[in-house]
C-alpha positions in Angstrom: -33.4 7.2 -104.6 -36.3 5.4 -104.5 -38.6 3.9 -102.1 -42.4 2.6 -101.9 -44.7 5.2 -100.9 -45.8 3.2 -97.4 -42.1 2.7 -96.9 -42.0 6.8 -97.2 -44.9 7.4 -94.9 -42.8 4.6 -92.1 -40.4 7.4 -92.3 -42.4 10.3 -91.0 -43.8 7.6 -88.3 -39.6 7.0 -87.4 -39.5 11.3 -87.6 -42.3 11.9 -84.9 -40.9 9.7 -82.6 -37.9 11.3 -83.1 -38.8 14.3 -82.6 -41.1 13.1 -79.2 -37.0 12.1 -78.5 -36.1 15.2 -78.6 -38.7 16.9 -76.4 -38.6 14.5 -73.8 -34.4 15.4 -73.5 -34.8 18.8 -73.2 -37.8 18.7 -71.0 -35.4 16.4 -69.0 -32.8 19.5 -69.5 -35.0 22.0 -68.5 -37.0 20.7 -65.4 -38.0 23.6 -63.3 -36.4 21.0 -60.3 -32.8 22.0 -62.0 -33.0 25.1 -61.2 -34.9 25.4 -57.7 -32.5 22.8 -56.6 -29.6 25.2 -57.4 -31.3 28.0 -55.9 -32.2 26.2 -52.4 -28.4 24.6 -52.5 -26.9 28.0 -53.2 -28.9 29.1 -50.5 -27.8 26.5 -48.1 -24.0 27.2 -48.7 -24.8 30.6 -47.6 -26.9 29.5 -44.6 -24.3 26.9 -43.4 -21.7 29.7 -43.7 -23.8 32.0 -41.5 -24.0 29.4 -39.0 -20.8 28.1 -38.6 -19.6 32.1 -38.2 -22.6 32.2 -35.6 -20.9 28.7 -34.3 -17.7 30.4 -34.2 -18.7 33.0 -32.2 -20.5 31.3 -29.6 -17.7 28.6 -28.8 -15.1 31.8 -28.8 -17.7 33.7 -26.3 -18.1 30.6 -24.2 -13.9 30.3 -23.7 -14.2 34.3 -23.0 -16.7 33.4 -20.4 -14.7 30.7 -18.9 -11.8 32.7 -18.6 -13.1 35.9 -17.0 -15.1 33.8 -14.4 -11.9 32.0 -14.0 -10.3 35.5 -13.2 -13.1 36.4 -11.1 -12.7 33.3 -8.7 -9.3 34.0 -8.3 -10.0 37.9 -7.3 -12.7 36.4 -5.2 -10.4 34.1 -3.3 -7.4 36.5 -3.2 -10.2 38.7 -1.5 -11.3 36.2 0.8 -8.3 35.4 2.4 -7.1 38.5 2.7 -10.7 39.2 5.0 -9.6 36.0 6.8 -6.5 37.5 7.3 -7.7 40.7 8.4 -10.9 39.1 11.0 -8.5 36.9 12.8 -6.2 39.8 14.4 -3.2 38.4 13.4 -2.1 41.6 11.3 -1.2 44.0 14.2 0.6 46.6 12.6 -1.3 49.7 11.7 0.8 50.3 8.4 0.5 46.3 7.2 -3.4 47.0 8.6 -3.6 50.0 6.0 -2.3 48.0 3.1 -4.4 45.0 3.7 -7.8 47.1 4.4 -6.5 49.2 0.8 -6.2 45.4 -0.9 -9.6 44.0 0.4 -11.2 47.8 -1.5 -9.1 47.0 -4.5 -9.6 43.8 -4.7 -13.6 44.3 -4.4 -13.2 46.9 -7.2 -11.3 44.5 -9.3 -13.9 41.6 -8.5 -16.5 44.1 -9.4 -14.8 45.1 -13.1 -14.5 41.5 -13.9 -18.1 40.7 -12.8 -19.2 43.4 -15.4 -17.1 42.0 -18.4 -18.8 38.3 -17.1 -22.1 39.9 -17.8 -21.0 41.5 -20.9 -19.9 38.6 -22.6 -22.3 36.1 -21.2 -25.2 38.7 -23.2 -22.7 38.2 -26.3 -22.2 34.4 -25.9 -26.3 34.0 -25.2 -26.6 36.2 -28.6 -24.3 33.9 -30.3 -26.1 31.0 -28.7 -29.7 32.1 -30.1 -27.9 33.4 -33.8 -26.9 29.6 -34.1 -30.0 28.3 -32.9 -31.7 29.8 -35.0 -29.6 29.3 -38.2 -29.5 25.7 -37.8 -33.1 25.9 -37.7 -33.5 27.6 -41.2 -30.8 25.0 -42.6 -32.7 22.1 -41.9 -35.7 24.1 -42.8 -33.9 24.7 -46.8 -32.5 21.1 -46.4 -36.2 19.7 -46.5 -37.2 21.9 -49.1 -34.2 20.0 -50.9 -35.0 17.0 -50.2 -38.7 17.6 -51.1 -37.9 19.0 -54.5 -34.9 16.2 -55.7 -37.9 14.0 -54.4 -40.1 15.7 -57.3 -37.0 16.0 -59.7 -36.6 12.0 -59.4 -40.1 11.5 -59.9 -40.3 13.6 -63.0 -37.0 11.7 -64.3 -38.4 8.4 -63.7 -41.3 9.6 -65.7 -39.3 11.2 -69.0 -36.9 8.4 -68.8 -39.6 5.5 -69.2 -42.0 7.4 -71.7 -38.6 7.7 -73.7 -37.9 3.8 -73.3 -41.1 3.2 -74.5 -40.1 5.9 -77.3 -37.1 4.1 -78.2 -38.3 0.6 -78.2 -41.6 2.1 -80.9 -38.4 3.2 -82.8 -36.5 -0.1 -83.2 -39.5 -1.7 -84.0 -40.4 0.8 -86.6 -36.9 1.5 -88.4 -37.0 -2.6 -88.9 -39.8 -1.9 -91.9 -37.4 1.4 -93.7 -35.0 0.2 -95.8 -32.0 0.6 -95.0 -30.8 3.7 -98.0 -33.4 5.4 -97.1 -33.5 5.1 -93.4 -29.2 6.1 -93.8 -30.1 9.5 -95.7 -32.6 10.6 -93.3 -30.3 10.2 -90.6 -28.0 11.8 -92.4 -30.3 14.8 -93.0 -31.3 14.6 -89.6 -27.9 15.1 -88.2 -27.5 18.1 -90.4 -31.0 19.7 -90.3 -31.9 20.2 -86.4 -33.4 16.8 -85.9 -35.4 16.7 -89.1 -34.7 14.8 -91.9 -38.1 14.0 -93.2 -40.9 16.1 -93.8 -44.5 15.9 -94.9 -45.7 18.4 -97.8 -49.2 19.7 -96.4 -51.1 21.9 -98.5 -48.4 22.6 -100.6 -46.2 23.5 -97.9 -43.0 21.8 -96.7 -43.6 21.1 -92.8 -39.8 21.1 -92.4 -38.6 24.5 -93.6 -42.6 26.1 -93.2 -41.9 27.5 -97.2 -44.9 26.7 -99.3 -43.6 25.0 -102.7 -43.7 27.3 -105.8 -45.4 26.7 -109.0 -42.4 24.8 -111.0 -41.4 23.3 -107.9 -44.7 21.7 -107.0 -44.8 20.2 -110.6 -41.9 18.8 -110.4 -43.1 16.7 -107.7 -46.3 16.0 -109.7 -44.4 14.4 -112.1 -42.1 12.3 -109.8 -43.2 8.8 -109.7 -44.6 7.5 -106.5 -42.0 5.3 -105.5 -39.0 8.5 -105.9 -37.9 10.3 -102.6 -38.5 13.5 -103.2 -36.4 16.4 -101.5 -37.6 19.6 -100.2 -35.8 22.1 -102.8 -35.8 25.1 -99.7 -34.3 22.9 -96.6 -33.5 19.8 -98.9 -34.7 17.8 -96.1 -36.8 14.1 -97.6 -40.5 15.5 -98.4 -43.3 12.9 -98.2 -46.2 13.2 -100.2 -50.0 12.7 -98.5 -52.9 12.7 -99.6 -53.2 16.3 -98.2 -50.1 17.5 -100.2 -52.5 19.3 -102.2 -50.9 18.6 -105.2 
């Protein structure tokens, strides 16, 4: 194949920008942003799972509650009517007397049992309470820290993604001046070589492969004629002769 020597040069011009492609997609990959934002939205799974447990607890620890006051009261009334009973002199018989007085003292102890188990779980509940308080602050604590860092991540995409339209529109400009075999094999070899189809040869070296040309083969490209595309005889990848080939 052949090609004029400025039309071989375009090509490196079409490889760099290229190559400035590639970089800015795997910076875009790789943004440290990915990966904090995994690790603060793995840790808010985790937090919102501690506090709905918390949650949990207190709602069940506030039904307990309600229920043992609830039992309380009705000790407490049971209680007071049977005092009623007992201060008005109706009950007259020594043996209903005896059982009422022995109800009043059991119901008392009773009321006093259940007022223990109120206190009990109203220190559980008023745990629960504080657990969730204090989870819910630490989730919207790691949900700003979220926010804040896909606020980064955005601004660093915004960023890659208009250097590489700039990029791409260089490209279409440039690739209009490479004819069209040539600009079809470099593809080609870029496809199959990492990215790299083209190549300058610097100081006898091949900037594609890193291999510095050998004796018979840096003759052979002295005696290529300008104009014929030359190929890298290590990577096979298009090698462009400069006036710092050192040939």
């Amino acid at each position: 194949m052949n090609a004029a020597p400025a039309d071989q040069l375009r090509l490196l011009d079409v490889q760099a920008l290229d190559l400035r492609l590639t970089q800015l997609a795997h910076r875009r990959d790789n943004l440290p942003e990915h990966a904090e934002i995994r690790t603060v939205e793995s840790q808010i799974v985790q937090q919102r799972d501690l506090l709905v447990a918390a949650q949990t607890e207190e709602g069940d620890t506030a039904r307990e509650q309600t229920k043992a006051e609830q039992d309380v009261d009705q000790v407490r009334q049971r209680s007071t009517r049977d005092q009623q009973r007992l201060d008005s002199g109706q009950v007259t018989n020594p043996r209903d007397l005896e059982s009422l007085q022995s109800e009043i003292a059991s119901l008392a102890k009773r009321q006093d049992d259940l007022e223990t188990v109120v206190l009990e779980i109203m220190e559980r509940h008023e745990s629960a309470q504080a657990r969730a308080k204090e989870l819910a602050a630490a989730l919207e604590g790691l949900q700003n820290v979220a926010a804040e860092v896909v606020t980064r991540r955005d601004a660093a995409l915004a960023e890659i993604d208009a250097e590489a339209a700039a990029v791409r529109s260089d490209r279409s400009v440039t690739v209009e001046s490479v004819p069209a075999d040539l600009l079809k094999l470099y593809e080609k070899l870029r496809e199959q070589q990492g990215g790299v189809g083209a190549a300058r040869l610097y100081q006898r070296r091949c900037e594609g492969c890193r291999l510095e040309l050998n004796i018979t083969e840096l003759n052979e490209v002295r005696a290529a004629a300008p104009d014929t595309v030359v190929r890298c005889e290590n990577c096979r990848r298009i090698l462009v002769r400069t006036p710092d080939s050192g040939l």
